[in-house]
C-alpha positions as a Markdown table, in Angstrom:
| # | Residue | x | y | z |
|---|---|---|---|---|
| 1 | Unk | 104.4 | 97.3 | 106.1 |
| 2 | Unk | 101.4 | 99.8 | 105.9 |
| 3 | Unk | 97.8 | 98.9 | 105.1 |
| 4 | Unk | 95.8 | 100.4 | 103.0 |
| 5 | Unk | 92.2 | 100.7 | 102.8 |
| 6 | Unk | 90.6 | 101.4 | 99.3 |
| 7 | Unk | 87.4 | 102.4 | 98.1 |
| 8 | Unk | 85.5 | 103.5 | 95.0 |
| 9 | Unk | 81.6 | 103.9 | 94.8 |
| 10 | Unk | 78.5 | 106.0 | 93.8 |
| 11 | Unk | 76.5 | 107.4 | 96.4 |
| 12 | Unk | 73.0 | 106.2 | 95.6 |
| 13 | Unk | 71.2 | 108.2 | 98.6 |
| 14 | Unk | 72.8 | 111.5 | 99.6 |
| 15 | Unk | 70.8 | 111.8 | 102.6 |
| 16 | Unk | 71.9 | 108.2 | 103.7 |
| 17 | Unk | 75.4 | 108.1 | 102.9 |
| 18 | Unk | 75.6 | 111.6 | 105.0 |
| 19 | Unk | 75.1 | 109.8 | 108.1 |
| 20 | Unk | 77.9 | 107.6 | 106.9 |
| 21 | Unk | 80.2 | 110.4 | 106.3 |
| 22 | Unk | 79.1 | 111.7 | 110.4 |
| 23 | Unk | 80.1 | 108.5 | 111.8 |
| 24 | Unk | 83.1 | 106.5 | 109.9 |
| 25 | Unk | 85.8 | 109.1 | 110.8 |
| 26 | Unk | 85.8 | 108.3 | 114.5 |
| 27 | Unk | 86.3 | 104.6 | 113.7 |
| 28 | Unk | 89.3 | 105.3 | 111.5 |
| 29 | Unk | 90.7 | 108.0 | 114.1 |
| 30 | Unk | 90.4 | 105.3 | 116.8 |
| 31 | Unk | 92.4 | 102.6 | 115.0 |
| 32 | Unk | 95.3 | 105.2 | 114.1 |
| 33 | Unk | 94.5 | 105.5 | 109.9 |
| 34 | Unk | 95.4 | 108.4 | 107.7 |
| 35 | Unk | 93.1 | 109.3 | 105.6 |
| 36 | Unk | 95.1 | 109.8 | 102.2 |
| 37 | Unk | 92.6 | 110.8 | 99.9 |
| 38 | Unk | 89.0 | 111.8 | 100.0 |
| 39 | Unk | 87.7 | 112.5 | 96.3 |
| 40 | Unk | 83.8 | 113.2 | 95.9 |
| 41 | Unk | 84.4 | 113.8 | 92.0 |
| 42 | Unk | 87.0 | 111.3 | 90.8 |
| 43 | Unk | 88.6 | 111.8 | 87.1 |
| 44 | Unk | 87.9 | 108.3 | 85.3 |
| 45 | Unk | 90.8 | 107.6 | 82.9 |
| 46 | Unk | 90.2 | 103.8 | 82.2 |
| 47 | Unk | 87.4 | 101.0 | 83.5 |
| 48 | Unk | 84.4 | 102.1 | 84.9 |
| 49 | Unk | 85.0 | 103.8 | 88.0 |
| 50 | Unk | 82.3 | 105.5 | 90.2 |
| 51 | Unk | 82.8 | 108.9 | 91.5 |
| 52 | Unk | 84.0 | 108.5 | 94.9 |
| 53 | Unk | 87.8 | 107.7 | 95.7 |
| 54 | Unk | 89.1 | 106.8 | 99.1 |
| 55 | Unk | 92.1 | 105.9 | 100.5 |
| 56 | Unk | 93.1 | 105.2 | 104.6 |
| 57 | Unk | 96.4 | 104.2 | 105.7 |
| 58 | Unk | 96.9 | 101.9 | 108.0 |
| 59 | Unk | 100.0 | 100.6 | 110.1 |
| 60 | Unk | 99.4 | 97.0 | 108.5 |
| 61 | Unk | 96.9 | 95.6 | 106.5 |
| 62 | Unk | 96.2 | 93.2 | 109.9 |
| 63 | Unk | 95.1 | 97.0 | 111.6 |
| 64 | Unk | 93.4 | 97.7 | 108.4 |
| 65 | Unk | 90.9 | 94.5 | 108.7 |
| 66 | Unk | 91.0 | 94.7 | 112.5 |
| 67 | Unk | 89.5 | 98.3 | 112.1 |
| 68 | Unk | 87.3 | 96.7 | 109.3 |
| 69 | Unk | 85.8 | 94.2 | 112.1 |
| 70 | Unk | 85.8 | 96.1 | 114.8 |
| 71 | Unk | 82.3 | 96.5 | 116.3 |
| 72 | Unk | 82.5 | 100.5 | 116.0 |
| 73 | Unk | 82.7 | 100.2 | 112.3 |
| 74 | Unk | 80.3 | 97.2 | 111.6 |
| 75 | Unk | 78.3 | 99.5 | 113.5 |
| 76 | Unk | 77.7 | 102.1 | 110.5 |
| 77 | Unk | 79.2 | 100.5 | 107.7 |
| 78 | Unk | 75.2 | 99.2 | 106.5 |
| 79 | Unk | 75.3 | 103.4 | 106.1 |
| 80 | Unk | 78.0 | 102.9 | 103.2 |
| 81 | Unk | 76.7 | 99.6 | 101.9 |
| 82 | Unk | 72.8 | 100.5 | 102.0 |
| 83 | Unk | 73.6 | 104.3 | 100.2 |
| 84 | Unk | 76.4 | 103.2 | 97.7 |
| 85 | Unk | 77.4 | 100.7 | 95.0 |
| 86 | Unk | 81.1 | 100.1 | 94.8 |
| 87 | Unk | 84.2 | 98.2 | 96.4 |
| 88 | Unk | 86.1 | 98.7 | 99.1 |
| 89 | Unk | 89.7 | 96.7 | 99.2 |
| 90 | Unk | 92.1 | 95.9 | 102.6 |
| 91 | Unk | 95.7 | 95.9 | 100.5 |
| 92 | Unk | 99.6 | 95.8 | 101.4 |
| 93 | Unk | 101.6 | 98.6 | 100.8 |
| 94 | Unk | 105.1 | 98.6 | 99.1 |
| 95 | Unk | 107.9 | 98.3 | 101.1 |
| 96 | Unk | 110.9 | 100.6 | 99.6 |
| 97 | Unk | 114.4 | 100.2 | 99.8 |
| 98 | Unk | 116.5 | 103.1 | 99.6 |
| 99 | Unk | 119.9 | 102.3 | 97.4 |
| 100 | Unk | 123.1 | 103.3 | 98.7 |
């Protein structure tokens, strides 16, 4: 079952979070995510959301928190936790069953 990475945040320091934005894709790329959704200017329906929305599928949510851990990301993630406020979620994904 897929993984799924979830984020939602305000970027606090545009200069800051930039760096962020240089380094994090090669740490997704290298655990095998798909980067679902990237939106810098998120349409709040309900709650309190911040502007940016991200979400990365992973093969499992296991991969997901591996890639979380993994030295390459705790490497640069102070450049998303020092330049933001927010959240950031590891979840399960639906499995689907097909009727027949």
């Amino acid at each position: 079952m897929a993984g799924y990475v979830i984020a939602n945040y305000r970027v606090t320091d545009e200069a800051g979070y930039a760096r962020y934005l240089e380094a994090v894709g090669a740490t997704t790329a290298a655990h095998g995510a798909e980067l679902l959704v990237a939106d810098f200017a998120s349409e709040a329906k309900e709650g309190a959301p911040d502007d940016v929305s991200i979400v990365a599928k992973f093969s499992s949510k296991a991969a997901a928190s591996a890639w979380y851990h993994s030295p390459e990301y705790q490497a640069v993630v102070h450049l998303r936790t020092d330049h933001t406020q927010g959240f950031l979620v590891i979840v399960d994904g639906l499995e689907s069953a097909v009727e027949g």
